[in-house]
C-alpha positions in Angstrom: 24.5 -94.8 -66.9 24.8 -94.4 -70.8 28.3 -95.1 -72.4 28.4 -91.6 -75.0 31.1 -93.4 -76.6 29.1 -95.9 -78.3 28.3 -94.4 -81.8 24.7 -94.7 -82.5 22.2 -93.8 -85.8 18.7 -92.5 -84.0 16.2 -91.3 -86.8 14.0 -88.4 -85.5 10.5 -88.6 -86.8 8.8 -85.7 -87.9 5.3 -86.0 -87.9 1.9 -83.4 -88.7 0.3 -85.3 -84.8 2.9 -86.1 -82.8 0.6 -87.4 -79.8 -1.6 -89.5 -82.3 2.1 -91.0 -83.9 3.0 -91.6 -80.1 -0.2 -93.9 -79.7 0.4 -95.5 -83.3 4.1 -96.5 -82.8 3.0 -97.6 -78.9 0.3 -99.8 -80.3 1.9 -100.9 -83.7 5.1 -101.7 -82.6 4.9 -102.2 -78.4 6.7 -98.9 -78.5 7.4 -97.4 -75.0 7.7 -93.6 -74.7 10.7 -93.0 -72.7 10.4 -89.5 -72.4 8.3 -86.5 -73.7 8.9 -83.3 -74.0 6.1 -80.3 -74.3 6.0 -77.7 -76.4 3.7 -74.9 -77.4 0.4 -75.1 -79.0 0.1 -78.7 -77.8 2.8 -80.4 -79.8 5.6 -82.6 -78.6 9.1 -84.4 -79.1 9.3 -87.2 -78.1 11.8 -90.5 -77.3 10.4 -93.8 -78.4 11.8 -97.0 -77.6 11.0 -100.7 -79.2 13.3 -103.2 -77.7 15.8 -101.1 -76.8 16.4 -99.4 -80.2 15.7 -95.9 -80.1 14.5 -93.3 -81.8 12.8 -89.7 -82.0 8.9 -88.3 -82.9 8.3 -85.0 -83.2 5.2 -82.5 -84.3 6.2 -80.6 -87.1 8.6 -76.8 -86.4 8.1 -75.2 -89.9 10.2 -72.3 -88.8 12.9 -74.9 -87.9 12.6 -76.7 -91.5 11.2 -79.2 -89.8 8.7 -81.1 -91.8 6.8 -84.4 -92.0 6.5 -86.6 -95.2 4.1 -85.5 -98.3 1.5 -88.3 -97.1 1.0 -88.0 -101.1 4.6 -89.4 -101.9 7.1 -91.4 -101.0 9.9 -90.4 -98.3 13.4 -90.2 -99.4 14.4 -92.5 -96.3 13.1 -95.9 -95.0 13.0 -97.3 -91.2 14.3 -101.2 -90.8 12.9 -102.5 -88.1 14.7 -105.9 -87.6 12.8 -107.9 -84.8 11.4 -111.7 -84.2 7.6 -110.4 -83.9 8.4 -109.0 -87.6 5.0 -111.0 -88.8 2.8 -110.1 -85.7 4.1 -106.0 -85.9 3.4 -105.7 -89.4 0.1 -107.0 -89.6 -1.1 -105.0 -86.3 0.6 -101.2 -87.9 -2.2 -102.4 -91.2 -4.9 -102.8 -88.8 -4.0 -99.5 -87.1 -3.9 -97.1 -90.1 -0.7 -98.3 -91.9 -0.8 -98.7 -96.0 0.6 -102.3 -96.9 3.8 -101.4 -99.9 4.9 -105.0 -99.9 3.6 -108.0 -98.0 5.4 -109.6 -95.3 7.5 -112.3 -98.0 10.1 -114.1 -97.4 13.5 -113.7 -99.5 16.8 -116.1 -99.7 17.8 -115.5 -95.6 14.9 -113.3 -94.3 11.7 -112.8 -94.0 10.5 -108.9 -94.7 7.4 -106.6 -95.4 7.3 -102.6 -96.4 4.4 -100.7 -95.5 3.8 -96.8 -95.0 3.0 -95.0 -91.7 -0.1 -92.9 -91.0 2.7 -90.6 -90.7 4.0 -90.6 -94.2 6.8 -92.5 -92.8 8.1 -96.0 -94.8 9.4 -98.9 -92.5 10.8 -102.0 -93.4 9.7 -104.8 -90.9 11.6 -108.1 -91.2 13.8 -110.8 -89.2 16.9 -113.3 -90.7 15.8 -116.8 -90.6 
């Protein structure tokens, strides 16, 4: 049973393909999709799970002002994703589609890289050392 008194963050991804960003964030980052929900014209929300840490991906709802990133610009808002496999994860999203920001580097107490979704979407991917 979930505690509803924890206080939680949860980002909810909008994307322009929600079942292709389903498959990426499986394959990228051993995602598991917890739970989808259908919706018309063959789009979907979805809740995505790595390690435990959740969060949302959902196609696009224009008349909800729900849109994805300008794949052509930055987003305003960036994803850590703080895990041990931060080397192996990173390296597997370039190889699926993802666009390399900054290299996996390491800096004073952690090692980190940046890199850009097929999405649009900009993650962080590191681990403390």
């Amino acid at each position: 049973m979930q505690d509803y008194h924890i206080t939680t963050v949860k980002p909810f991804l909008t994307v322009n393909n929600g079942e292709k960003a389903v498959e990426f964030y499986i394959s990228a980052f051993g995602a598991i999709e917890k739970k989808r929900f259908e919706m018309p014209d063959k789009k979907l929300s979805s809740i995505i799970e790595i390690d435990k840490a959740e969060f949302y991906v959902g196609d696009e709802e224009p008349n909800n002002g729900n849109l994805s990133p300008d794949e052509n610009s930055s987003s305003p808002v960036r994803i850590i994703l703080q895990t041990k496999n931060a080397d192996e994860l990173f390296e597997r999203a370039l190889r699926l589609g993802a666009t390399q920001i900054c290299p996996m580097t390491t800096e004073d107490d952690w090692r980190i890289g940046k890199l850009k979704d097929p999405f649009g979407h900009i993650w962080e991917i590191g681990c403390p050392l």
